[in-house]
N, CA, C and O atoms as a MOPAC input file, in Angstrom:
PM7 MOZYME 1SCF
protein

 N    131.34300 1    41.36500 1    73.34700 1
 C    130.26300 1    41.70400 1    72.45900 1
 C    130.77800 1    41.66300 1    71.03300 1
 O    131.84100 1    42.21900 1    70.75600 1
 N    129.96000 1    40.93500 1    69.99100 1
 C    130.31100 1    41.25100 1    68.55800 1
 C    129.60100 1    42.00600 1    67.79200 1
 O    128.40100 1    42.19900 1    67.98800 1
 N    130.33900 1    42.57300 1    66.73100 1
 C    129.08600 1    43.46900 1    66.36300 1
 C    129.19900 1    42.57400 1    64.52900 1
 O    130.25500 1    42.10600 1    64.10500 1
 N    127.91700 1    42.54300 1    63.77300 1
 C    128.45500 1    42.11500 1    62.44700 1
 C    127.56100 1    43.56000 1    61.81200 1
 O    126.50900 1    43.87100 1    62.37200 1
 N    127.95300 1    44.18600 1    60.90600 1
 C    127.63100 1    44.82300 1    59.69700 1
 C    127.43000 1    44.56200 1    58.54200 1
 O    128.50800 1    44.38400 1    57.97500 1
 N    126.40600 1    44.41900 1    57.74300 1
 C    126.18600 1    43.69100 1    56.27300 1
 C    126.04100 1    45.14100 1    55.45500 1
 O    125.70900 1    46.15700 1    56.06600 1
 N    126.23000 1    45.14700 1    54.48100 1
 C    126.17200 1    45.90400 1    53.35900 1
 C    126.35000 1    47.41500 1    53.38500 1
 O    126.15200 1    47.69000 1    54.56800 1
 N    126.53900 1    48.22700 1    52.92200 1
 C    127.04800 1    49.61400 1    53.03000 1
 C    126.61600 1    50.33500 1    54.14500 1
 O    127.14700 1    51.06400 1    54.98300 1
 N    125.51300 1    49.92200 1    53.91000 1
 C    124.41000 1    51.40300 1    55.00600 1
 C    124.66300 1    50.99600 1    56.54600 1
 O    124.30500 1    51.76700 1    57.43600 1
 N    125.14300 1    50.05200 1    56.77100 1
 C    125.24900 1    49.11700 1    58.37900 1
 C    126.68700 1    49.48100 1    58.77100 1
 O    127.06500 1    49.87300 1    59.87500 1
 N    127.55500 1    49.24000 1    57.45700 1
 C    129.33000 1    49.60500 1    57.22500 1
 C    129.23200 1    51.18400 1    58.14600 1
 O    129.65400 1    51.51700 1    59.25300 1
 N    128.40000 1    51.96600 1    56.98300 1
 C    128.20800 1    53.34600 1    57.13400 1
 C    127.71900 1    53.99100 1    58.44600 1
 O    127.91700 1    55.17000 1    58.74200 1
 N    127.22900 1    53.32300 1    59.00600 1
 C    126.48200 1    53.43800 1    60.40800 1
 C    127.41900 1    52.82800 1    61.51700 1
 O    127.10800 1    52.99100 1    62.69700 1
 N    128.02400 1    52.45700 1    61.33600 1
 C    129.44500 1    51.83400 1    62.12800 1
 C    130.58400 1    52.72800 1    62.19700 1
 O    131.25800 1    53.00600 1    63.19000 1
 N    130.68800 1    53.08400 1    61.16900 1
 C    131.51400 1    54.38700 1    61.18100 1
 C    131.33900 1    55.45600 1    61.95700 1
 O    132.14400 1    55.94400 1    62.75100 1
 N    130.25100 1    55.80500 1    61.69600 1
 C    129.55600 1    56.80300 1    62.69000 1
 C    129.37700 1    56.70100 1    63.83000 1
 O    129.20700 1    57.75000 1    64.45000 1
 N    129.34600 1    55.59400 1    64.46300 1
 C    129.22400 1    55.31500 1    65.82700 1
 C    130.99700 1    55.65900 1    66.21600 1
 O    131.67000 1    56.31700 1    67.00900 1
 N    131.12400 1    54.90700 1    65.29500 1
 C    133.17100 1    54.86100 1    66.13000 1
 C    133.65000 1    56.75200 1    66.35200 1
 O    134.16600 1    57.28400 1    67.33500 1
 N    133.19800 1    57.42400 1    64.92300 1
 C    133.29600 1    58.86100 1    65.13800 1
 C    132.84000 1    59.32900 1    66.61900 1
 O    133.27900 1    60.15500 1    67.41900 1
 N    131.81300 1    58.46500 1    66.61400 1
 C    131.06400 1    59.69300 1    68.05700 1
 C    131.87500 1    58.80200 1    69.01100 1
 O    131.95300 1    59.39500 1    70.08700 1
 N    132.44300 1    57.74500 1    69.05100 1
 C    132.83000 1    57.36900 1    70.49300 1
 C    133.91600 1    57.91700 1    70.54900 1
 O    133.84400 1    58.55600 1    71.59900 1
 N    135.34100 1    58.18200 1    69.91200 1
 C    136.16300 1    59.13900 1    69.51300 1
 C    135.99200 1    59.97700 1    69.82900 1
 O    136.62300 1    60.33800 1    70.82300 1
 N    134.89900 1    61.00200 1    69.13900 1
 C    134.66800 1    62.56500 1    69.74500 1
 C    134.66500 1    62.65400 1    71.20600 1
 O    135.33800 1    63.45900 1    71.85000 1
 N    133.81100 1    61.71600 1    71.72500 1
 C    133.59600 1    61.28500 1    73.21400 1
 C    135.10900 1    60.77400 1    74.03900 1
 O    135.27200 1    60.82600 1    75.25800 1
 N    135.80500 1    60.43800 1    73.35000 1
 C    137.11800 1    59.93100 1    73.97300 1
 C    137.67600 1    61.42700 1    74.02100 1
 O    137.80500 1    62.17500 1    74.99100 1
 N    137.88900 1    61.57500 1    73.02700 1
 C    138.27500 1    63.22500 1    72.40900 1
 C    138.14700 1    63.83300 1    73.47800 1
 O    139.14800 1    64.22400 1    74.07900 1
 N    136.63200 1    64.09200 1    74.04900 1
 C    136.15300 1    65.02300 1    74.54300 1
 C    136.86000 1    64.70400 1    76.30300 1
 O    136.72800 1    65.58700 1    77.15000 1
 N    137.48300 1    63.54600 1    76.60600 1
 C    137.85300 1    63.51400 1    77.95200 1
 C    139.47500 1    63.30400 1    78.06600 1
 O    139.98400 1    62.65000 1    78.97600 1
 N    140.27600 1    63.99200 1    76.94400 1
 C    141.34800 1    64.08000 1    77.04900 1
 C    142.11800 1    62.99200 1    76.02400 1
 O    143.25500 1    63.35800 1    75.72600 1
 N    141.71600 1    61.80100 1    75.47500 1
 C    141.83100 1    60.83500 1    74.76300 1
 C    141.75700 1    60.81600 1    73.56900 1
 O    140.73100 1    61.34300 1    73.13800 1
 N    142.53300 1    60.36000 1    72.72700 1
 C    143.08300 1    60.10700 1    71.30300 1
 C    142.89900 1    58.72200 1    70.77700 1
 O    142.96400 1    57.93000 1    71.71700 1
 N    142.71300 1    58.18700 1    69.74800 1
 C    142.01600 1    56.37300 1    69.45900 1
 C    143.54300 1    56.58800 1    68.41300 1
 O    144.17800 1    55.54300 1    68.27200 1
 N    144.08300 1    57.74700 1    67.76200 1
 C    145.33100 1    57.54700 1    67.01500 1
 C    146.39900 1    58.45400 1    67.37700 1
 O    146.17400 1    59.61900 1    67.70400 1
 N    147.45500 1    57.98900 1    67.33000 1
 C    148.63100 1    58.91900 1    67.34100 1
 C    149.00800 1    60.23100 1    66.26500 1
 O    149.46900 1    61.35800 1    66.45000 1
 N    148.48400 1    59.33800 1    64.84500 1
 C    148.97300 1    59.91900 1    63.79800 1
 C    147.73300 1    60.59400 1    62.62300 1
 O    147.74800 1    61.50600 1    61.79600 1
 N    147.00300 1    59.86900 1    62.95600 1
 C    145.88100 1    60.10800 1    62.38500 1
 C    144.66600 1    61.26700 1    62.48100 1
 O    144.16200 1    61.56000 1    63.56500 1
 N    144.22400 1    61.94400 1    61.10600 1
 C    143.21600 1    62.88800 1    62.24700 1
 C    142.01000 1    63.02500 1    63.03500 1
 O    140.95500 1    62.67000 1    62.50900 1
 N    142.00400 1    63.35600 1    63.88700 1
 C    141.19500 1    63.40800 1    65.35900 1
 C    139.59400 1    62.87100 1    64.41000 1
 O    139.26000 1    62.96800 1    63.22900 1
 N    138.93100 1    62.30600 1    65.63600 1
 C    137.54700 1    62.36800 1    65.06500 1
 C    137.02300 1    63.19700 1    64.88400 1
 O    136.22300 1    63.13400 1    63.95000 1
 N    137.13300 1    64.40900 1    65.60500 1
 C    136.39600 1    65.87800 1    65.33700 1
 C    137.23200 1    66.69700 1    64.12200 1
 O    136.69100 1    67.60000 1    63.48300 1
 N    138.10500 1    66.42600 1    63.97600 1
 C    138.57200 1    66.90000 1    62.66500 1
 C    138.05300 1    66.09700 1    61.45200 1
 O    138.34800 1    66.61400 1    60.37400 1
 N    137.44000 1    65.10000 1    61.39400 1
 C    136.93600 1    63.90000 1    60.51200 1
 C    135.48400 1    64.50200 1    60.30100 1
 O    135.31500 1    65.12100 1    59.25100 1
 N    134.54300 1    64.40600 1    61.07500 1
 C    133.17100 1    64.99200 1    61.81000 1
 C    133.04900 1    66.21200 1    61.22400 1
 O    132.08900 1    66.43200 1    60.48500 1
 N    133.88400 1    67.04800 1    61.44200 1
 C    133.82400 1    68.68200 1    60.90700 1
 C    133.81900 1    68.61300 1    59.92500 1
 O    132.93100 1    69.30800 1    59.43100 1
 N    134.81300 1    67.70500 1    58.73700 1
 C    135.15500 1    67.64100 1    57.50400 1
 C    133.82000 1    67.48300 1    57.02400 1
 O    132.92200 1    68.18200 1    56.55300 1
 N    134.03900 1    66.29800 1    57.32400 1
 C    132.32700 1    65.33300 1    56.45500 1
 C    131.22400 1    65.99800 1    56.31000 1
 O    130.51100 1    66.34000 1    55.36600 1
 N    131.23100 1    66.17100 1    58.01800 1
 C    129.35600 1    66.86700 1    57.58400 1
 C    129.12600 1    68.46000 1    57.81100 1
 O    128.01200 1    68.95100 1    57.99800 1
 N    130.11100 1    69.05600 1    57.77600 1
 C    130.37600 1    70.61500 1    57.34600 1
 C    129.98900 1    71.14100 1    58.65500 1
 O    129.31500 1    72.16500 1    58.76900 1
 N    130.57000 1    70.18400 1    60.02000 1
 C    129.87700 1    71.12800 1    60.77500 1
 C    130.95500 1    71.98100 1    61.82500 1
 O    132.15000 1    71.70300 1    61.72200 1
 N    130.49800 1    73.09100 1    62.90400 1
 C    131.48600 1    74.19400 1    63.37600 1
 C    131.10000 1    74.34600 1    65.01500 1
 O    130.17900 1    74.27500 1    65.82900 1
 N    132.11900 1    74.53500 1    64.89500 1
 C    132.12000 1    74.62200 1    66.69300 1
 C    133.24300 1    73.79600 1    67.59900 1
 O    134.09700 1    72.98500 1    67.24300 1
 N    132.96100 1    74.23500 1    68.69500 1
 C    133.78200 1    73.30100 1    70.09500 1
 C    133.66100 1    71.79000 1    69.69300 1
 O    133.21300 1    71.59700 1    68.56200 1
 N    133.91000 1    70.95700 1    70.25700 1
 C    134.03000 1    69.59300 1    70.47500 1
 C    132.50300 1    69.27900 1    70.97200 1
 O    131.68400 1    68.51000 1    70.46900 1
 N    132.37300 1    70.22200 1    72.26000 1
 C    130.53300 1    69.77000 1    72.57900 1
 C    129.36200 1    70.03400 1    71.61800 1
 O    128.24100 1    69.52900 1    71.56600 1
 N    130.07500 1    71.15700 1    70.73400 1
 C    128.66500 1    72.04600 1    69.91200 1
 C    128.65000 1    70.98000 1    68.87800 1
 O    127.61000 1    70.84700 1    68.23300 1
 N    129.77700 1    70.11300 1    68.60300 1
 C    129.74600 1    69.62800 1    66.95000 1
 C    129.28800 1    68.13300 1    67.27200 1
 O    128.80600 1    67.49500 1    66.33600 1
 N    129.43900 1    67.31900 1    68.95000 1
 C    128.94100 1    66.11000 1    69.20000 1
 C    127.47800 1    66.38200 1    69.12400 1
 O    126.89000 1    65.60300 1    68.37400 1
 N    126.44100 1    67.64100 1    69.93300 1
 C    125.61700 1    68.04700 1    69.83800 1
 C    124.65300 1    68.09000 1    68.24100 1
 O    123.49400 1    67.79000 1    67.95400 1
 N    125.67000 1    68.55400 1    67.56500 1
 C    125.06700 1    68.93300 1    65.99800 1
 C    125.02000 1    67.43100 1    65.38400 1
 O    123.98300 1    67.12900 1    64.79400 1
 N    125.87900 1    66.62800 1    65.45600 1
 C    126.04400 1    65.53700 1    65.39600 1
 C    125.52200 1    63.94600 1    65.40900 1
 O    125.73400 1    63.04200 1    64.60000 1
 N    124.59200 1    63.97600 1    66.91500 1
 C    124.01400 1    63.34500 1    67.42800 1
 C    122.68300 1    63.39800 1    66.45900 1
 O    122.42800 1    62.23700 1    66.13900 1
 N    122.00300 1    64.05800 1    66.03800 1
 C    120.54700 1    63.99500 1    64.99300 1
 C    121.00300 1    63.48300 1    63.69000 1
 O    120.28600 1    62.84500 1    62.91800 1
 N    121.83900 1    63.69600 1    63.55200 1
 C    122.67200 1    63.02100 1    62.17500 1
 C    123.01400 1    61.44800 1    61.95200 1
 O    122.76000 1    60.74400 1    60.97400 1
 N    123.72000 1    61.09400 1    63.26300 1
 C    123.12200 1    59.50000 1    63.79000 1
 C    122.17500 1    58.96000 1    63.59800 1
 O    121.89600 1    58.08800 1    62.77500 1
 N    121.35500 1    59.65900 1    64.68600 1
 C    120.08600 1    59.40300 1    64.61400 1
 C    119.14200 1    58.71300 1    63.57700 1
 O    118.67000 1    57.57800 1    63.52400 1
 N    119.02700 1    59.95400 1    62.66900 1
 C    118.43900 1    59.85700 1    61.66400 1
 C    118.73900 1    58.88900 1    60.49400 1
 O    117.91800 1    58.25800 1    59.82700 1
 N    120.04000 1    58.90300 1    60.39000 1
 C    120.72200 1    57.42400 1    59.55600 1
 C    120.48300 1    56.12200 1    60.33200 1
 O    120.33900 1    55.12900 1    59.61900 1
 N    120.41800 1    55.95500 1    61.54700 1
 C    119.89000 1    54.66500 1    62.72500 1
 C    118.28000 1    54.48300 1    61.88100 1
 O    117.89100 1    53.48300 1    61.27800 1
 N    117.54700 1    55.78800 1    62.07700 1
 C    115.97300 1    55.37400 1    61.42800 1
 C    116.06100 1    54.42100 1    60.15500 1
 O    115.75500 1    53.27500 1    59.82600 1
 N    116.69300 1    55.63100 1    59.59900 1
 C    116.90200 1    55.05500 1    57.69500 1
 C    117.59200 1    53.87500 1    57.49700 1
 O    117.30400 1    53.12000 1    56.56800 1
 N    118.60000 1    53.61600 1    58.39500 1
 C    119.00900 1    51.78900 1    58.04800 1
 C    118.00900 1    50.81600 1    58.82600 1
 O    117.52000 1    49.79600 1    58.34100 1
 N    117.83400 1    51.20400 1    59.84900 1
 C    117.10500 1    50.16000 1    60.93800 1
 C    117.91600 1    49.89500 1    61.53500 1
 O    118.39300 1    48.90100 1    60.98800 1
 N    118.50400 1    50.13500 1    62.43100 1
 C    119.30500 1    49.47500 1    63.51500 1
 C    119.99400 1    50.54300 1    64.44300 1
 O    119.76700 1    51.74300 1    64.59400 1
 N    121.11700 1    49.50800 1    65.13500 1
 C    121.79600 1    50.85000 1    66.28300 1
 C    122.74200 1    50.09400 1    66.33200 1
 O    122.77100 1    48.94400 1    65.89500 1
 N    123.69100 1    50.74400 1    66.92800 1
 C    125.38900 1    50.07100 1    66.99700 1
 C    125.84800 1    50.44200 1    68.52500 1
 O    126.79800 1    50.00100 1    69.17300 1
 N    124.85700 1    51.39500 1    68.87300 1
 C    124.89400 1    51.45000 1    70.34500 1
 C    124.83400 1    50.35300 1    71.26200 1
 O    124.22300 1    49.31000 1    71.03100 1
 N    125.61600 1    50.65700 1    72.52700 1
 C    125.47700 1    49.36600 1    73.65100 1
 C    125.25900 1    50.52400 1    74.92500 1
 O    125.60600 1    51.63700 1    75.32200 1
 N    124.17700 1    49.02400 1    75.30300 1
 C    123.10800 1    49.71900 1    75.79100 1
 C    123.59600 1    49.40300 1    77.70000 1
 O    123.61200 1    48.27500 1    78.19200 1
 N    123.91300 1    50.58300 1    78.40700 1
 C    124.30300 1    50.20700 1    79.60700 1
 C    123.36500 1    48.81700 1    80.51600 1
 O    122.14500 1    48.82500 1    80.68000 1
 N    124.13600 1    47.92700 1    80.90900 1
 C    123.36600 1    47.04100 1    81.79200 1
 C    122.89100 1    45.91600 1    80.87400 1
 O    122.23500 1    44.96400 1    81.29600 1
 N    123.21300 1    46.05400 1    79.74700 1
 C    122.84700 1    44.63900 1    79.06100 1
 C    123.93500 1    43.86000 1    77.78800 1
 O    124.42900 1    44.04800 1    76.67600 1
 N    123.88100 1    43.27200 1    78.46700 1
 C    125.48700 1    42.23800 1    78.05400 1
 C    124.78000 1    41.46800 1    76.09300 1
 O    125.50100 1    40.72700 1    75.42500 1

């Protein structure tokens, strides 16, 4: 699968996806860096938010969301379709 991103807000929305798949890696024992800090330490920073790993993917997820409306698009892959 390729993904292309054009101009900030698509950049910006890409980012965000990789955060939540991270948190999600995160969340099953898994690290995307050795050295670098965690996505939920990234996530917490940015958008000021608190809690466990589940409470802050939770808080999280409408925040996506809502930037998906405002650009138009999704960066999600969608089970079962290639």
């Amino acid at each position: 699968m390729s993904v292309i991103a054009q101009g900030t807000d698509q950049t910006g929305l890409y980012r965000m996806n990789a955060l939540r798949i991270g948190l999600q890696a995160e969340m099953n024992g898994l690290r995307l860096t050795r050295k670098a800090p965690t996505c939920y330490s990234i996530i917490k920073s940015e958008y000021g938010l608190k809690g466990n790993k589940a409470k802050v993917l939770h808080q999280f997820m409408p925040l996506l969301e809502a930037e998906e409306r405002r650009v138009g698009g999704t960066f999600r892959v969608i089970k079962g379709v290639k």
